[in-house]
C-alpha positions in Angstrom: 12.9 17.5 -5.9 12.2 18.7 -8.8 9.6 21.9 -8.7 6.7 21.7 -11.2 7.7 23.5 -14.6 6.2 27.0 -14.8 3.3 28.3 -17.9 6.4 29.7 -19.9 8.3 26.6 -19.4 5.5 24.7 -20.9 5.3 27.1 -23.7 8.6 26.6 -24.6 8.3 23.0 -24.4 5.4 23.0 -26.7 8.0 25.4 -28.9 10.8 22.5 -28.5 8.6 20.3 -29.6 7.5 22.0 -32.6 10.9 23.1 -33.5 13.6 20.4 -32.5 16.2 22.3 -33.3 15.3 25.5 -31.7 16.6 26.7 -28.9 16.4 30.0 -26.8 18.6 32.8 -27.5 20.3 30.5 -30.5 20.2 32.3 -33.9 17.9 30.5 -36.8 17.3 30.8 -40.2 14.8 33.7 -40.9 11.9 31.2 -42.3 12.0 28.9 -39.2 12.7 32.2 -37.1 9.4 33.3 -38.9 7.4 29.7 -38.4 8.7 30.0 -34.3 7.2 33.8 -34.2 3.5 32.4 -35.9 3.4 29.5 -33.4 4.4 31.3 -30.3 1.3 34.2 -31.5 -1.1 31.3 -32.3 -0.2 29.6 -28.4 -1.0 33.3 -26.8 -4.1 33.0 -28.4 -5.3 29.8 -25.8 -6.9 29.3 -22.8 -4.6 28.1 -20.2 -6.4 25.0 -19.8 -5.6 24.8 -23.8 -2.2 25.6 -23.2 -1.9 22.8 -20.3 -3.7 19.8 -22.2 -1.6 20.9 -25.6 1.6 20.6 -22.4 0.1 16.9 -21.3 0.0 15.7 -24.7 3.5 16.5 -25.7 4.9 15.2 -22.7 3.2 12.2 -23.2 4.5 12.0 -26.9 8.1 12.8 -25.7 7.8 9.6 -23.0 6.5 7.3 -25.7 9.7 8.2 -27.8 12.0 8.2 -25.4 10.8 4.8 -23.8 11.0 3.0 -27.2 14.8 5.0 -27.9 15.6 3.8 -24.6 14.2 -0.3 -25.6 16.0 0.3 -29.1 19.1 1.0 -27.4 19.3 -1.7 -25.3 18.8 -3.9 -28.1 22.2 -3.3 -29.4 23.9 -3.3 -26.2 26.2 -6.1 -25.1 23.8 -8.2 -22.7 21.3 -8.6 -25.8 23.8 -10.6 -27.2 23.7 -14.2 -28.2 26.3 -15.2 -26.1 25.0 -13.4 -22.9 21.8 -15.9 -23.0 21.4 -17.9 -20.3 22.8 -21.4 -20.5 20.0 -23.7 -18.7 20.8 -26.9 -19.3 23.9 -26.2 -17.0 22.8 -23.8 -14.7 19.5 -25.7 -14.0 21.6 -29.1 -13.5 23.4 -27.1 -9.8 22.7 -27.2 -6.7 22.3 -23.9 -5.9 22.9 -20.1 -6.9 23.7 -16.7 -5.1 21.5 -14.0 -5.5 22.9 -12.7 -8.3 23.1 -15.8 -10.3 19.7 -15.6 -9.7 18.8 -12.5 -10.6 20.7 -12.5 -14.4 18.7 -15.9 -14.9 15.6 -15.1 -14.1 15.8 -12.6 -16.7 17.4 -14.9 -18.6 20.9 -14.4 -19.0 24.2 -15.6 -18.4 25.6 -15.0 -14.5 28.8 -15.0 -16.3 28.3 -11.9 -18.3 25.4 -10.3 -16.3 26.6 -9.5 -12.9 26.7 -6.1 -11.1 30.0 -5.2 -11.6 29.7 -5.9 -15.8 26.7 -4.0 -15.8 28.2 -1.1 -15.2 26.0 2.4 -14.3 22.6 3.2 -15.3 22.7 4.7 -19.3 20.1 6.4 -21.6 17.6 5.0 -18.7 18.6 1.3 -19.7 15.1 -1.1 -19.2 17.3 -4.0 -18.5 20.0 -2.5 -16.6 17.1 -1.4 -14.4 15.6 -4.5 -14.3 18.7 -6.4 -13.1 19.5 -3.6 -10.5 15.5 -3.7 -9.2 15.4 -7.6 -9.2 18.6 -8.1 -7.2 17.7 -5.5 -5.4 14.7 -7.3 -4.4 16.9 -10.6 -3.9 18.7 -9.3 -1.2 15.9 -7.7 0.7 14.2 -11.1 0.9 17.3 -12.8 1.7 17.7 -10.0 4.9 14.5 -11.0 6.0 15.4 -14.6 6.2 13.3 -16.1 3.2 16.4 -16.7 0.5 19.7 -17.8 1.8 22.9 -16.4 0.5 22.8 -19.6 -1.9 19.6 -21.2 -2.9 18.5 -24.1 -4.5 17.2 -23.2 -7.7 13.6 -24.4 -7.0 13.9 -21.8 -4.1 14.4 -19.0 -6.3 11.8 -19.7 -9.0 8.9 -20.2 -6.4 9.8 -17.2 -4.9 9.8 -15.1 -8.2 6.1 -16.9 -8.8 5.2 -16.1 -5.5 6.0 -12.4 -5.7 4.9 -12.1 -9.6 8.2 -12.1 -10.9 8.7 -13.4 -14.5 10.1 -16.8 -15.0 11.2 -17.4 -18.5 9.8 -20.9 -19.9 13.1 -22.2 -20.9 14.5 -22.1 -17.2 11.5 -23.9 -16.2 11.7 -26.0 -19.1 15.3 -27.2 -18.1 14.5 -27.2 -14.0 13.9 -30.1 -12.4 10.7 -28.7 -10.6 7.9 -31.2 -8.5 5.1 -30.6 -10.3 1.6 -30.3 -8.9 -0.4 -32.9 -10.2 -3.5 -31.0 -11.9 -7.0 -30.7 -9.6 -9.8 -32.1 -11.1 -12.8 -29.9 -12.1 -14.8 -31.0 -8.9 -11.9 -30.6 -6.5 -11.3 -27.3 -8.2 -14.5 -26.1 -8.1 -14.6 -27.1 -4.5 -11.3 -25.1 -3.6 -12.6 -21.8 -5.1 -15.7 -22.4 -3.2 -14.3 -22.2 -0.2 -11.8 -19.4 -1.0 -15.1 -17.0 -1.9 -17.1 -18.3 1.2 -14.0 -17.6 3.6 -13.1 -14.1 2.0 -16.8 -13.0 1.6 -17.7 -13.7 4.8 -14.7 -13.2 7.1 -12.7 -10.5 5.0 -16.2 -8.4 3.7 -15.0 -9.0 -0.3 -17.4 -7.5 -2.1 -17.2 -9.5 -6.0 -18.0 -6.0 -7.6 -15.4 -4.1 -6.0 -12.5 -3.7 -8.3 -10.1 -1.7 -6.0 -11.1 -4.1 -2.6 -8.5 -4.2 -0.1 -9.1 -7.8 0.7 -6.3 -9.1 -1.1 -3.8 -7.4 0.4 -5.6 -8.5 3.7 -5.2 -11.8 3.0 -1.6 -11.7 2.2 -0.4 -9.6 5.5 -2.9 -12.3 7.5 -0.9 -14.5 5.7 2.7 -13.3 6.7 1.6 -13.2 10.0 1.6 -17.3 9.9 5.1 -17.5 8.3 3.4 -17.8 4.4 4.1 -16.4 1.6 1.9 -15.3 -0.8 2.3 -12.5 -3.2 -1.6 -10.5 -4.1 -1.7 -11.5 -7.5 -2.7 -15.3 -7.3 -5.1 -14.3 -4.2 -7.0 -12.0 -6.7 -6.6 -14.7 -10.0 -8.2 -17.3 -7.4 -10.4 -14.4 -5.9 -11.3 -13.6 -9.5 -12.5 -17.8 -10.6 -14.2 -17.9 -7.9 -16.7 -15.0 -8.2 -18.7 -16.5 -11.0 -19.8 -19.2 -8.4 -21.1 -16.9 -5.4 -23.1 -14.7 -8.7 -24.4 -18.5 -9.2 -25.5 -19.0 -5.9 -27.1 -15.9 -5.6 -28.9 -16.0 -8.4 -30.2 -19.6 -7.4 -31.6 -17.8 -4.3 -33.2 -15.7 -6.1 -35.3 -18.0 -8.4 -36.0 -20.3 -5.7 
């Protein structure tokens, strides 16, 4: 574990920031040796609490670059090539898919180029390599616990990656034969998030105006609990619709 940096280790931070090139104990030329000496005399001159949100600022600065170096690098890496795209119209067309098939096309590449032994160890914090490693990482948990099998059809995977908030990229779903759900009309709709709001309000406490409520997370262990699965981000979207119509009602009562 790392132990939280010390006041000179901010200060020389702040100095590495100022001065990329600097670095302590190194000789430098005398006018940057100079520039150093005035900014070091103008930091001893703040409060701590200067010194510490001058520290938060330049660490934040430092992540921002190195997030977007760390993007711009994986741009030019091998898997952002053309030919490690996903192939759709052929993979969509089988019958099933292991997990790691699964994984390299839900983030749309090509299981024959993106697999974990091509993907080789974590680099320069790689965003995708993470994301492939966290993803089938996730795969294989759910497939312990029953819910995926070793090889599963298709339609499997994608409604699990919906269920659990997983991006789906539109071109697999363009090319899947999925059953689609034929659209609710406005009455039936409005009737279904009725009763969503009356059931959590009044058995689950959900309070509309509370933005960090538990109830959602309620909802889906209740849920588990029956052998469902339902990830907590389409309980709050439908939590979410339906609040404008209990703010309705309330506000008839009110009138009335």
């Amino acid at each position: 574990m790392s132990s939280e940096p010390t006041y000179n280790d901010k200060l020389k931070f702040l100095v590495s920031r100022r001065f990329p090139t600097w670095s302590p104990g190194e000789p430098q030329f005398e006018a940057e040796h100079r520039a150093i000496e005035n900014y070091e005399a103008s930091l001893s001159q703040l409060s701590q609490s200067e010194i510490e949100e001058l520290y938060l600022e330049a660490v934040n600065e430092y992540e921002t670059e190195r997030i977007k170096a760390e993007v711009h690098a994986d741009r030019l890496e091998w898997f952002n090539q053309a030919q490690a795209g996903a192939d759709y119209p052929f993979w969509c067309k089988l019958d099933t898919w292991s997990l790691e098939e699964a994984a390299a096309l839900l983030l749309g590449k090509h299981p024959g180029q993106i697999n974990s032994t091509t993907i080789g160890p974590i680099r320069h914090g790689s965003p995708f390599r993470w994301a492939f490693i966290d993803l089938h990482g996730k795969l294989l948990r759910t497939h312990a616990d029953g819910k995926l099998k070793e090889r599963d059809s298709p339609n499997n995977f994608v409604t699990w990656a919906q269920t659990v908030g997983a991006h789906v990229p539109e071109q697999l779903l363009k090319y899947l034969d999925t059953p689609r759900a034929a659209p609710i009309e406005n009455r039936e709709r409005t009737s279904m998030l009725t009763m969503i709001i009356g059931m959590a309000t009044k058995h689950y406490g959900y309070d509309v105006s509370d933005a960090k409520s538990d109830v959602p997370g309620r909802i889906v262990k209740d849920l588990e609990n029956l052998g469902l699965e339902l990830g907590p981000a389409p309980v709050r979207k439908y939590l979410r619709e339906a609040a404008p119509l209990l703010r309705d009602s309330a506000n008839k009562k009110e009138s009335s």
